[in-house]
Each structure stands twice: as C-alpha cells, then as structure tokens.
C-alpha positions as CSV (number, residue, x, y, z in Angstrom):
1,X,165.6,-89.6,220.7
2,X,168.9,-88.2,219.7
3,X,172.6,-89.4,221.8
4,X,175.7,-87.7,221.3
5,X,178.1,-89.7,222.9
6,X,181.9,-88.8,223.4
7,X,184.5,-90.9,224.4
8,X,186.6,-89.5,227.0
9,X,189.0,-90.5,229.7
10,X,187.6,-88.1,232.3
11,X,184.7,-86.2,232.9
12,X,182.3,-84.3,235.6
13,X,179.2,-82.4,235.6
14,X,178.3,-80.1,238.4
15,X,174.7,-79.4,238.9
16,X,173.1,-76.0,240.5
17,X,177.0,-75.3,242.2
18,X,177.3,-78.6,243.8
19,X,179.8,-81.2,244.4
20,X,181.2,-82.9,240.9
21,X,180.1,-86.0,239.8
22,X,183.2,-87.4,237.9
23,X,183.8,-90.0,235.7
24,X,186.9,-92.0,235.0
25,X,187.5,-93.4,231.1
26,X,184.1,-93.8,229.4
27,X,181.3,-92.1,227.9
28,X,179.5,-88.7,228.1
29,X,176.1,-89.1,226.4
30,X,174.0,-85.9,225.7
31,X,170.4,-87.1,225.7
32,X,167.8,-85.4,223.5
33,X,164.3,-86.2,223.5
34,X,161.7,-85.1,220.9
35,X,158.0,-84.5,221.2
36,X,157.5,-87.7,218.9
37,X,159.0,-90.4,220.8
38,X,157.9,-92.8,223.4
39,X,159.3,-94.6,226.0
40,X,159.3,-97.7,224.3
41,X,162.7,-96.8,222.5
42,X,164.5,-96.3,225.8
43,X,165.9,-99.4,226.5
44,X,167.4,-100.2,223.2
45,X,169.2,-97.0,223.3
46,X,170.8,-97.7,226.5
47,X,171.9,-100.9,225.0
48,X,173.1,-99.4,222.2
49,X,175.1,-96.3,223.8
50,X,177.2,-98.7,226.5
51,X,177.7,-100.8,223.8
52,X,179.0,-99.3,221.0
53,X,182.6,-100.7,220.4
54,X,184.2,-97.1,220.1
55,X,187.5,-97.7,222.3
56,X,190.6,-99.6,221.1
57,X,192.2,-103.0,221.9
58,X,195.1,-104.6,221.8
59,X,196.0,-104.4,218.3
60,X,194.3,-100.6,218.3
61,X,191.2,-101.5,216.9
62,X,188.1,-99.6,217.6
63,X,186.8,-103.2,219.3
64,X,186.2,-103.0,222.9
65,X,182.6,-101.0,224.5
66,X,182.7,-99.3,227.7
67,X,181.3,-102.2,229.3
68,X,183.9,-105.1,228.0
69,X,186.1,-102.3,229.5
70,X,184.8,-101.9,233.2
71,X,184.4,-98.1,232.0
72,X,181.5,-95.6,233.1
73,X,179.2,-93.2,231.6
74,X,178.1,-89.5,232.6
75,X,173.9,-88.6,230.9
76,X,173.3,-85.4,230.3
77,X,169.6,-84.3,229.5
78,X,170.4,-81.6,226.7
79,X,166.9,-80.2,224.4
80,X,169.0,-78.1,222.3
81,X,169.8,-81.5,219.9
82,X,166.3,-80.8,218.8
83,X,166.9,-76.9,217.9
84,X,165.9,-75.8,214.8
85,X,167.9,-72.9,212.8
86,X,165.9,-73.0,209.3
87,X,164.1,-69.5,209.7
88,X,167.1,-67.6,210.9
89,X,170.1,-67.8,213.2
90,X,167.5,-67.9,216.4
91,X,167.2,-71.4,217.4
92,X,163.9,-72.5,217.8
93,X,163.3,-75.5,220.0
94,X,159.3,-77.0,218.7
95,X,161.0,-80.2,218.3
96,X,161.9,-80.9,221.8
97,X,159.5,-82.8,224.2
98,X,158.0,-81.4,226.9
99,X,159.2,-81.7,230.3
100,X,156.8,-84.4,231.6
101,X,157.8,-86.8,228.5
102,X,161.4,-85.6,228.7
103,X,161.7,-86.0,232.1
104,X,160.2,-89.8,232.1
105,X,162.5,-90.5,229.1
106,X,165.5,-89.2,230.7
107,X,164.7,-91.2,234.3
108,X,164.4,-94.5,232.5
109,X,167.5,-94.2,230.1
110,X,169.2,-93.6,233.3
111,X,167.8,-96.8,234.9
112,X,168.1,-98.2,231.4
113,X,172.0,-97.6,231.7
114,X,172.2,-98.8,234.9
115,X,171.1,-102.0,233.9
116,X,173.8,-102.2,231.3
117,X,176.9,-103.4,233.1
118,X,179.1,-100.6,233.3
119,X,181.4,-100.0,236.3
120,X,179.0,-96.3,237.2
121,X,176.7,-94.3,235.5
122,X,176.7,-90.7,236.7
123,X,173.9,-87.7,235.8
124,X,172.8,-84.4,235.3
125,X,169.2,-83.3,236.3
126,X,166.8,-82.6,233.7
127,X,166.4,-78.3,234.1
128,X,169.4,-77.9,235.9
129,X,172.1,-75.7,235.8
130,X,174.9,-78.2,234.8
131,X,178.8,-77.0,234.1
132,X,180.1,-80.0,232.2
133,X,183.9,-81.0,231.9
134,X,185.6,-83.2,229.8
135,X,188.9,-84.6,228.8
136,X,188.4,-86.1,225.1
137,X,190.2,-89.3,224.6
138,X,191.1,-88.6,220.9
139,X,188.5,-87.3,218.2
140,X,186.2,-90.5,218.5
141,X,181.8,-88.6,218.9
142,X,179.4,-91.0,217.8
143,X,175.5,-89.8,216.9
144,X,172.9,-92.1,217.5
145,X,168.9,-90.6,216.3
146,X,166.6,-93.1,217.0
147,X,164.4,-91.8,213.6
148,X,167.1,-93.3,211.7
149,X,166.6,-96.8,212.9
C-alpha cells in the first residue's frame, strides 16, 4: 500500500456533489492499494500515518503527531499512486488492486484510523466522484510505501 499524507490546517472532500466533509488542522492521506497486498498491513499503517511526528512544538520542532495534538485526518481512496508511465505518457494502472481488495483495504484503514485516537477521521468513498480541498500548512508531504518496510 502506498500513503501520501499532507499536513494541512484545513481540508474537505465533497463526494458525488454532496455536503463537505471538513477537517480542521491535521492530515489528508491519499490511500493507494496495489494488487499485491493484503490486509494484514492495514493496521500498522494506520498506526503509522496518525503517528508520524510531522507538526511542530514548542521550540518548532517537527515533534508532535496529529494525535498528541487532538488533530483529525481526511482518507482518500486514490489508485492512480500505483500508475505506471514507463511505456509512454499514458498512464497505465496494472498495479492497482481491484475493487473488491481495494475496497476491503480502504474500509479497514478507515476503522484502523478510527482506532487511532485522533479527534475525527473523515472520508471519501472508494469510486466516487470526490472534489478535494486543502489549505497546506507549510511544505511538510510525507510518503509512506509499505514495500519499503
């Protein structure tokens, strides 16, 4: 699985036209899943996302995590982190899991994140059509790809 997380001190997604779901300070995690994982990486993801020490304290430090901080996260389901672009400028997505592992993967980092002690964790839906919005909270975007581990 692949995270791209951004700190930021506001964000919303809208999903199919509906009503925003915002987000105060905190995280906005793009969520990639690819057709080689399994669920059993899931929950040490989570734990690794609302836990990374990315925003500053007292002394400006990158030292405090969104949970120390009573901060939120907004997930985003997002395949394109697994597109391909080696044969040409046409992306190909092979990489990306299919909807019934991608969906189940999604569903429990959600839960997973829930779990984690932050003050809300908002959400996209997996197939959606989701306008995202965010207010970056200086030039801090953190990868996380679980094949690196």
């Amino acid at each position: 699985m692949r995270a791209v997380i951004q700190r930021v001190t506001s964000a919303s997604v809208v999903v199919d036209g509906g009503a925003p779901r915002p987000i105060g300070p905190g995280l906005v995690i793009l969520l990639g899943v690819k057709d080689t994982d399994t669920l059993a990486i899931v929950p040490k993801l989570a734990e690794k996302c609302a836990h990374l020490r990315i925003f500053s304290d007292e002394a400006g430090k990158l030292n405090k995590s969104a949970v120390e901080l009573g901060y939120s996260a907004l997930v985003v389901s997002n395949f394109t982190l697994y597109a391909d672009t080696k044969k040409g400028k046409r992306p190909s997505f092979i990489a990306a899991a299919k909807p019934p592992l991608s969906v189940q993967a999604y569903e429990l980092f959600l839960e997973k994140m829930n779990e984690q002690g932050l003050k809300e964790v908002q959400h996209g839906e997996f197939g959606a059509d989701m306008q995202l919005s965010l207010t970056n909270d200086g030039p801090v975007t953190v990868v996380i790809d679980t094949d690196e581990w």
